[in-house]
Structure formats: C-alpha cells, structure tokens
C-alpha positions in Angstrom: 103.7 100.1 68.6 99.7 100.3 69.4 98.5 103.9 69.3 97.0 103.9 72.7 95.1 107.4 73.7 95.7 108.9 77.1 100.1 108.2 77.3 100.9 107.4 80.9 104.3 106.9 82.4 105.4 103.9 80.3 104.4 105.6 76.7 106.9 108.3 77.7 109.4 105.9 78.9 108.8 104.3 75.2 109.1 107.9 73.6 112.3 108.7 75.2 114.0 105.5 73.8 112.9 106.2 70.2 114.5 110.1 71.0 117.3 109.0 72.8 119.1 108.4 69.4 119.4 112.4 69.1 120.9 113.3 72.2 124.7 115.0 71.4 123.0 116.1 68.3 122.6 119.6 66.8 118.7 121.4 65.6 118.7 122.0 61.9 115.1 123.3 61.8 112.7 124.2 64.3 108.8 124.9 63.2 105.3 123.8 64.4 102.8 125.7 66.1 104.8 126.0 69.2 106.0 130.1 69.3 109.5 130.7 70.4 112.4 132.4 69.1 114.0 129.5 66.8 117.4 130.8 67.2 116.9 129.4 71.0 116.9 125.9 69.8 118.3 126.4 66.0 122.0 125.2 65.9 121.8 124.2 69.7 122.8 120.9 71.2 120.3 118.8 72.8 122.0 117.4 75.8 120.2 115.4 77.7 116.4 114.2 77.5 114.3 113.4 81.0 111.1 112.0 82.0 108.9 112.8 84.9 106.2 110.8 84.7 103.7 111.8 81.5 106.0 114.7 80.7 109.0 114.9 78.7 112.0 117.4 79.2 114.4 118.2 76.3 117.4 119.9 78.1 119.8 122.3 75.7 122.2 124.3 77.9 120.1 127.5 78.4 116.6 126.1 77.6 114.1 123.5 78.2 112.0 122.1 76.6 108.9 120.6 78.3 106.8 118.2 76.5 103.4 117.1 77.6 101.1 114.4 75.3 98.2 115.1 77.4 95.1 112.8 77.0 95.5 112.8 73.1 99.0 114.1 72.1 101.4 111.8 70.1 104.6 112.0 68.9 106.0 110.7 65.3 110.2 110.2 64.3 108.9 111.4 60.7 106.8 114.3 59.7 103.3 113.0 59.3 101.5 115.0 56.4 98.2 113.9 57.2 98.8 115.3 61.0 99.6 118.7 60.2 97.4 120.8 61.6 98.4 119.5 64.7 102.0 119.7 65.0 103.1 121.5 67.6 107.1 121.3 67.3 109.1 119.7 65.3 112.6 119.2 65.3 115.3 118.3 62.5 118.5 117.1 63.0 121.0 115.4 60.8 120.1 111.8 60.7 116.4 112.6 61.3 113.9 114.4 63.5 111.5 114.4 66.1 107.6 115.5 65.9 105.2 116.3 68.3 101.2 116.5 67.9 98.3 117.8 69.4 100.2 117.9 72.4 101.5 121.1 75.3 104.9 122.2 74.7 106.3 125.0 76.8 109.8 126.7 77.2 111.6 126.4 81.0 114.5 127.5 82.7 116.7 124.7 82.9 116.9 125.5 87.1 113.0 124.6 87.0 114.6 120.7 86.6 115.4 121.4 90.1 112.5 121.7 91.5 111.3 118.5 90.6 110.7 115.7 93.0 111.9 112.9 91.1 110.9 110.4 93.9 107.4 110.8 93.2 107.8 109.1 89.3 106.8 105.6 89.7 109.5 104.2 86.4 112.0 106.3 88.2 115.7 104.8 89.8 114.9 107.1 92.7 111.5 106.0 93.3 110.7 105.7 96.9 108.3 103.6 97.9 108.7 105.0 102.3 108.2 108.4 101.3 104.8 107.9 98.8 103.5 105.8 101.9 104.0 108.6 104.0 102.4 110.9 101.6 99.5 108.5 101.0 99.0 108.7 105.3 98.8 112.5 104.8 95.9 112.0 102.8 93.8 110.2 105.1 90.2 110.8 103.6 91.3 110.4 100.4 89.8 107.1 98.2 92.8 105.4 96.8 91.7 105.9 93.1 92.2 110.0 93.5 95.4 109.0 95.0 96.6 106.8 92.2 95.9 109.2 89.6 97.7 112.2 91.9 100.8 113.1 89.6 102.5 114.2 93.2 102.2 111.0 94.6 102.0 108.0 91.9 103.6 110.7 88.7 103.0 108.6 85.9 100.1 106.7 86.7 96.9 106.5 84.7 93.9 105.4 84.5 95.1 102.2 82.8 97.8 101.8 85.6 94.9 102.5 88.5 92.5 100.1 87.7 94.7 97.4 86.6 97.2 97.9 89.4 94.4 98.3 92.1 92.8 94.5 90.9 95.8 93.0 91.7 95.8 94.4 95.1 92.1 93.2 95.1 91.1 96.4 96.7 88.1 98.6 95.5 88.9 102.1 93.9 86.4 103.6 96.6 88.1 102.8 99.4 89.2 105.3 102.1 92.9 105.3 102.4 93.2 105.3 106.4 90.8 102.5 105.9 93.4 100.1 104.7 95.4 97.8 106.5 99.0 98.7 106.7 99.9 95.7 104.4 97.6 96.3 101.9 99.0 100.1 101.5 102.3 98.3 100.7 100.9 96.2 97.9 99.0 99.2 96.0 102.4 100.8 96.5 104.3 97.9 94.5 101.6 96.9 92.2 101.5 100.7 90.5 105.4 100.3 90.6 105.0 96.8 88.7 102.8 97.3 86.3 103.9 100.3 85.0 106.4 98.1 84.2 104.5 95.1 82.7 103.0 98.3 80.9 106.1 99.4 79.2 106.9 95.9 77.9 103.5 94.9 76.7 103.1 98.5 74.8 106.7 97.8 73.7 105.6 94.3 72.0 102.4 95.5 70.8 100.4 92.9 73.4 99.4 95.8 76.5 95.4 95.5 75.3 95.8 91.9 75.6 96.5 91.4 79.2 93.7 94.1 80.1 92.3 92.1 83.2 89.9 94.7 84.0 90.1 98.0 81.9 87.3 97.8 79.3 86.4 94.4 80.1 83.1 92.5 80.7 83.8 89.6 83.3 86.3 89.1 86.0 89.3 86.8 85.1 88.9 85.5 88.8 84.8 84.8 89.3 83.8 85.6 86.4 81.4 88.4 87.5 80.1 91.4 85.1 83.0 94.0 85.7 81.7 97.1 87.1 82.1 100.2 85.0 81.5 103.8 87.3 82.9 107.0 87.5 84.8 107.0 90.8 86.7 109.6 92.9 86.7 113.3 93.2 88.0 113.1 89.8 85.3 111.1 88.5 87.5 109.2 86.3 86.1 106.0 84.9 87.0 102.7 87.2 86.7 99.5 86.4 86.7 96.5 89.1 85.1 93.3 90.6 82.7 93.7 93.9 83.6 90.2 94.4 87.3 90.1 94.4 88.1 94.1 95.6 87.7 94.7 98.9 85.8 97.8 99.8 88.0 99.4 103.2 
C-alpha cells in the first residue's frame, strides 16, 4: 500500500481492515512510548475496533483506546526496527500484533464513544447528508475549503479529499458558502462522500496518486490551464484548483 503522509478518512478505513483480524483476541504484551498501566490492556479482550473519521478507537470492556496518525503517524502489523524511536504502542497478540508510530494515542472511558456524532464521518453507514447541509447553512461566511477540512462537519476529510472533491464540483475553494446555489451545496456534499470512497479503493490498489486531477499537479485535465497552487482559508491550508473550470461564488 503507498505510504501516503497526512492519513485521511480512507487510510483509517484501510487500517481498520488490516486490524480487524484481532478483534476477539487477547494482549500478550503491551510497550511503546505510550504510558499507561499495562495490566489495563495486558490479558484483556479487544472487542470491537471503530473509526471516526482520522481517528481510530480500540474498545476493551473498561478502556479505550484512541488512536490518532496525525499528519505523519503510521501504523505497521510487524514491529519495525528501523522505526523505533517512534513507536508509540504496540500490541502483541497470539497470531501477531499491531504497531503504532509517531502518532497520539490516549486512554478514554469507553462512555466517551457516546458522545460522538457519528453522522458527521463522511465513510460512515450513518452519514447524513440533510443534517451536514444544515450545518454547512450555519456557517454562512464560511469559504467552503475551511468547511471541508472541519472534522465536525466533513470528519474524515483532507486536504487530498478537499481539493479533489471540490474540482469535481467545479467550484473554487474561496468561495463563500451562502454564496452557493442550493444545488451546488448538494454536489460538494456527495463529491466529499464519493471520493473518499474512490480514495479508499485507489490507496487500496496502490493507484490513489495516479488519479490526482488536481492535488500536486501542473495543468488542468479539463483546459489545460497551469493549476493554481495558494494557501486558502482561515486555515491556510494549501489548495489546488483551476480559475477556469471552479466557479468563484
């Protein structure tokens, strides 16, 4: 699988399937970086593994554990020597374990999984399209590239996901979101939906750079104009896009 930096919703989607394989299983060993009290997670069950957009929950019955890859974390289903330094927690079982590096790993009650809005995560079965566009119209003054990149409205999203998603829509990253028509609100909607998934399967077979339309390219597919590379947003993360084929609203 390509070791792409900056995971977004589909890398952890990818990460759970390769973990998935230890759920129902029991902790040998438990070291890294991480502190906690071993015994919390030594000879424990892990139960049940969940995703919320770029983070990662490993549920035993009276503790969680919350995983987060941040922009450079990655995660390994054999201990890598030359890596460390950087491991964070690691986790043995029987047939195998799971490693994580360079990453945020913290300890929370397993009630905390309540509080989660699991609408919000755009890979999610419960993903509801009416209830982000409601929370996109309560953000008014808000430039849709802040908006894609909000983890409580699009969790899972990254910069990958906004720029990509956003030049199918044809619609600029600086645009104002009361600006846009009704119909094209819709589309950003569904186009972050699809392309996470497009994401998933591309990282999957190893092909995601290849269909790059805009992210870290030079000419537009469509016009063949130079692509525009700026720092956009009140986040002043780095958009790419075509003046000729996204609309500025």
């Amino acid at each position: 699988m390509e070791n792409y930096l900056m995971p977004e919703g589909p890398t952890i989607l990818l990460m759970k399937e390769d973990l998935q394989k230890f759920v129902g299983k029991k902790v040998l060993t438990v070291y890294g970086s991480f502190k906690i009290d071993k015994g919390i997670l030594e000879g424990k069950i892990l139960t049940k593994i969940r995703t919320f957009g770029k983070q990662t929950y490993l549920v035993f019955d009276h503790t969680v554990i919350r995983i987060h890859l941040l922009m450079f974390g990655s995660y390994s289903l054999f201990e890598r020597k030359d890596q460390a330094n950087n491991l964070r927690l690691g986790l043995t079982f029987k047939d195998g374990g799971m490693y994580f590096y360079t990453c945020n790993v913290k300890s929370v009650d397993p009630e905390f999984l309540n509080t989660i809005d699991w609408k919000a995560d755009v890979m999610s079965d419960e993903w509801n399209p009416t209830e982000t566009e409601k929370r996109l119209k309560s953000n008014p003054k808000m430039m849709i590239c802040d908006a894609l990149m909000d983890q409580d409205i699009f969790s899972g999203v990254g910069n990958i996901i906004k720029n990509e998603a956003l030049f199918r829509a044809g619609i600029h990253p600086e645009s104002i979101i009361e600006n846009l028509p009704s119909k094209k609100l819709k589309e950003i909607i569904t186009e972050a939906r699809n392309y996470s998934f497009d994401f998933k399967k591309w990282k999957k077979a190893n092909v995601l750079k290849k269909h790059f339309k805009v992210y870290h390219q030079k000419n537009c597919p469509k016009c063949g104009a130079e692509i525009i590379k700026k720092d956009t947003g009140n986040g002043k993360r780095t958009s790419f896009f075509c003046d000729n084929d996204q609309k500025l609203y």
